[in-house]
Every structure is written in C-alpha cells, then in structure tokens.
N, C-alpha and C positions, 0 to 999 in steps of 0.2 A: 466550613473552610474550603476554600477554591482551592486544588492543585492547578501548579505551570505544568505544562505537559510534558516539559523533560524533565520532571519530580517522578513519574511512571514509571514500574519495571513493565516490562511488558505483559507479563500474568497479569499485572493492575490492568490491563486493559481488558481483561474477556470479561463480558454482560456488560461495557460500557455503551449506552444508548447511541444511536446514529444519528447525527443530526447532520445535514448536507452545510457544510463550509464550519462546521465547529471543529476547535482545536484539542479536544483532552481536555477543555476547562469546563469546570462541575459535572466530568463526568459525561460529557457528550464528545464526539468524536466524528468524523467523516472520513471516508476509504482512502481520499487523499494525504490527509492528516497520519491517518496510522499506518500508513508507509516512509512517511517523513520524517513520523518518531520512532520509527522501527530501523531506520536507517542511522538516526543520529543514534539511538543505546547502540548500535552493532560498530558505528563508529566507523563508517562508510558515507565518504562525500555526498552529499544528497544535491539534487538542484535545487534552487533559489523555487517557491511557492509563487507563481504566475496565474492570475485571477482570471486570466483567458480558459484555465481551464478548465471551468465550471459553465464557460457558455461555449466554449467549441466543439467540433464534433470530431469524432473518433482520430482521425488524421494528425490534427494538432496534438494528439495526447501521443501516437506512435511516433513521430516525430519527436519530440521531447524524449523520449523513453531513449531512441536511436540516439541522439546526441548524450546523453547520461552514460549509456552501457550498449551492450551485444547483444543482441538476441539468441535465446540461446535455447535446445531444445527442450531441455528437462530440466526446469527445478529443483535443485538439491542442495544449496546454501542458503545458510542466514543470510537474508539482503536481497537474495532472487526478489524480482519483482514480477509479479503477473498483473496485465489488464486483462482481465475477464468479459468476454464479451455476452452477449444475449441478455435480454430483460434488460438491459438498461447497461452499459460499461460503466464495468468498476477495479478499482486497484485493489490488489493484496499483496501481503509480504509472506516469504519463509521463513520460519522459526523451530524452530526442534523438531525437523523433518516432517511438519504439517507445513497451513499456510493460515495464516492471521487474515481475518477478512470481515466483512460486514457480511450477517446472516440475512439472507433478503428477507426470511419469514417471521425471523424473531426482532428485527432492526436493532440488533446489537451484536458486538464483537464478538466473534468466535472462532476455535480453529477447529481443524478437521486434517486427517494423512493427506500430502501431497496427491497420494492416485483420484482422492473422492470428488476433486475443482477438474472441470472438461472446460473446452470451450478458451482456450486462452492463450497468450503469448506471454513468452517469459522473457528478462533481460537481466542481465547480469554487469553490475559496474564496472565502466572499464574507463579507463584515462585517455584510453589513446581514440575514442570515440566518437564518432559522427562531429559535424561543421558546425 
C-alpha cells in the first residue's frame, strides 16, 4: 500500500530512500519534497513546488528561499530551512533541534544536532519577504 505524503509523521520519514524529484510515495523521497512536507505537518506557508528547481543552479534556489523567508544566522525552529552547500546543494529542515536531511552516504532520510550540518544557509519564514 502506497502512502500520500501528507499521510507521514515525520519520524515516518527517517531511512526513507532518496530518490531525486520523488514525493514520500512508496517510501522514496527527495530533499525538496521533505522540506515541503516538513513544512506543511509544522503548518508553515510553503511555496508552490517549481520544476525549475531541479535544473537551475544555485541562484535560482537562493532566490526562491529569499522570496519565502529571511535569512537568518542560526537554525533553531521547526521550519528553519537550510540549502547545504558542497558535494552537490541540497535542502534540509529543522525539527526537534536537529535537521531532517538526506544522508549523502546512506541515501536515505536522516537527522543529526543542528551543530553536526556545516556549510549552509538558513531561512526562516517570513510574510513580509523578498518581491
């Protein structure tokens, strides 16, 4: 049996495979996606999922990030969002003062304490936010 990805607690996501552009369904997932649904259970405006950003480079994703929320210097809410840069940019969310992410080694969801991810910018939702 297939879950819809907002069927998920978030626990249900750690060891969920990575697959690049899958949604939570049967169990595969991509770094985009599990900021999407980590946004909608926290129950924080999300933006609209935009296909560009699976071919654009870095810019168009910080740009997109700046128009959602603030940048902000330290992680410490459900909902912070980090792009992670090096070996390839990728998204993670905050959640019970770690960060929900894609393991590059294990290719599946996992978290870890906010201090252990280097390398990143963080954003925090904000309404009154970039054009």
């Amino acid at each position: 049996m297939s879950h819809s990805p907002a069927n998920y607690r978030l626990s249900e996501l750690l060891g969920m495979q990575f697959v690049m552009g899958a949604d939570g369904t049967d169990r595969k997932i991509d770094c985009i996606h599990l900021c999407l649904h980590a946004l909608d259970n926290f129950g924080i405006p999300r933006p609209d999922l935009d296909p560009q950003w699976y071919s654009t480079g870095a810019m168009t994703h910080l740009r997109a990030m700046r128009r959602w929320g603030k940048s902000i210097k330290s992680p410490s809410y459900n909902g912070d969002i980090l792009w992670i840069g090096g070996g390839g940019p990728t998204f993670a969310v905050v959640w019970d003062q770690g960060i929900l992410h894609i393991n590059r080694q294990s290719e599946t969801v996992s978290w870890c304490p906010i201090g252990r991810i280097l390398n990143y910018r963080a954003y925090r939702y904000c309404p009154m936010s970039g054009s």
